[in-house]
C-alpha positions as semicolon CSV with decimal commas, in nm:
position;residue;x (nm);y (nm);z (nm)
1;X;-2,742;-0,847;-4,919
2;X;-2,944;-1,134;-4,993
3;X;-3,074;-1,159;-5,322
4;X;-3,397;-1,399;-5,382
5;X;-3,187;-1,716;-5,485
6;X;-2,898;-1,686;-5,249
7;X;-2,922;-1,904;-4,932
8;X;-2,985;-1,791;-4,591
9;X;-2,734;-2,034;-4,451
10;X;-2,434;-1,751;-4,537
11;X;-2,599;-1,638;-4,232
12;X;-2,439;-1,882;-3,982
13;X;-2,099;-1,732;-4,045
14;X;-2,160;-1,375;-4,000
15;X;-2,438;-1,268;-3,792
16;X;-2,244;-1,163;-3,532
17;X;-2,061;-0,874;-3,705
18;X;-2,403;-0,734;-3,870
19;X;-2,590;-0,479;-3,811
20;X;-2,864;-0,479;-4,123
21;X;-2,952;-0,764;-4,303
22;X;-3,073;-0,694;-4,677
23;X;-3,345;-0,919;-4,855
24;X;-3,363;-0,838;-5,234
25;X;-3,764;-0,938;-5,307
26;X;-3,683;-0,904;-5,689
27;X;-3,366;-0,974;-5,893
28;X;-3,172;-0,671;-5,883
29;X;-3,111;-0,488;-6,198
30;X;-3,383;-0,224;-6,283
31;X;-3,702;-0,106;-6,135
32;X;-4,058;-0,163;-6,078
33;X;-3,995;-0,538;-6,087
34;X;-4,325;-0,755;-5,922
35;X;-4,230;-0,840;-5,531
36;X;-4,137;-1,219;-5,531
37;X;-4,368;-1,359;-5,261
38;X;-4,134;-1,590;-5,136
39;X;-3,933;-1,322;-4,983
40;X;-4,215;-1,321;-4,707
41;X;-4,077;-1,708;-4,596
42;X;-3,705;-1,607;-4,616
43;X;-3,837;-1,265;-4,390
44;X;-4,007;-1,469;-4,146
45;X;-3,718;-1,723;-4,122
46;X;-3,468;-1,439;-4,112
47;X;-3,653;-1,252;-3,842
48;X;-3,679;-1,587;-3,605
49;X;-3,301;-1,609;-3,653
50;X;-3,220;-1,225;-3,565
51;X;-3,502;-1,287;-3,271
52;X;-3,316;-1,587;-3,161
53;X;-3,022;-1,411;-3,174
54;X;-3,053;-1,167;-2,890
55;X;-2,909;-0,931;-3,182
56;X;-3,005;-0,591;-3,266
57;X;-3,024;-0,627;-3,624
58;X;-3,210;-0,436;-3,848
59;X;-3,422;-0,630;-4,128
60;X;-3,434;-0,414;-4,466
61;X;-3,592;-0,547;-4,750
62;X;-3,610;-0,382;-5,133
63;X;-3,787;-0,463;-5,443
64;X;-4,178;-0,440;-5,517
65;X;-4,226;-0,280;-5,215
66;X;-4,556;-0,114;-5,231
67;X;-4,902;0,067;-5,061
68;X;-5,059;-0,267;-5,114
69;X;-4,824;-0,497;-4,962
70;X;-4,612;-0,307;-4,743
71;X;-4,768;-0,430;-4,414
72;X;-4,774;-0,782;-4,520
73;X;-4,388;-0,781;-4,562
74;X;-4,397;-0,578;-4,193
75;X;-4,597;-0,921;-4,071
76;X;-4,348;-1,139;-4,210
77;X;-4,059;-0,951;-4,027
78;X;-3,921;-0,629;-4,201
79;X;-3,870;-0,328;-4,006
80;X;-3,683;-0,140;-4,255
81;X;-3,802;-0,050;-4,630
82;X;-3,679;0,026;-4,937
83;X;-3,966;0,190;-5,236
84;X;-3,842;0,329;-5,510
85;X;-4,065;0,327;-5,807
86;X;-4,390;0,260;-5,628
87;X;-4,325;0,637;-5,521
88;X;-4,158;0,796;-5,779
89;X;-4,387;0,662;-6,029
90;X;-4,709;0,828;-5,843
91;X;-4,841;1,190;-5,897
92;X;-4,795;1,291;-5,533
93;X;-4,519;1,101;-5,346
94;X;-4,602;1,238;-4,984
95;X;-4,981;1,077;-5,044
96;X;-4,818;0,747;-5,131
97;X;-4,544;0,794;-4,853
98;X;-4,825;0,889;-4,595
99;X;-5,067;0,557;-4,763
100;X;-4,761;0,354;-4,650
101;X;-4,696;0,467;-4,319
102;X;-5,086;0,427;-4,260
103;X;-5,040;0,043;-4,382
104;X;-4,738;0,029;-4,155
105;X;-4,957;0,189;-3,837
106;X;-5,212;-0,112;-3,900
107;X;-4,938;-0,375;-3,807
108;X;-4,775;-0,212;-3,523
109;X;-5,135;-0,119;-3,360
């Protein structure tokens, strides 16, 4: 788990013995925290680097994820996401669920 300040150059010495690589896109501690944009650089660098790799790695990222930027962070790399609030605080969570995976269909189309 990488959370927003930590450097990605822990990377070099274990990215051979992973199998998920965490972003944190807020400062972990409670919920409904604002996504910190410059997650979207450390996704895009972190993707190149599992690319490079020749790796199957998964890239999750948590925090701030949300119906209105979820296929942004899918652009900058992410193929695995973490919502928690964004849904639980909504009326109907399969509508927001189903908004999501519509956002994600846009990027993979």
């Amino acid at each position: 788990m990488f959370n927003p300040a930590t450097p990605l150059h822990y990377l070099d010495h274990v990215m051979d013995k992973l199998d998920l690589i965490l972003l944190m896109s807020v400062n972990p501690g409670f919920g409904g925290q604002k996504f910190i944009a410059e997650a979207l650089a450390k996704l895009r660098i972190v993707r190149q680097r599992i690319d490079a790799s020749g790796r199957d790695i998964r890239l999750e990222i948590d925090g701030g994820v949300k119906v209105d930027n979820i296929a942004e962070i899918a652009r900058a790399g992410a193929d695995t996401f973490v919502a928690g609030s964004a849904i639980y605080s909504t009326k109907d969570y399969k509508a927001t669920i189903d908004a999501m995976r519509a956002e994600l269909a846009k990027v993979k189309s």
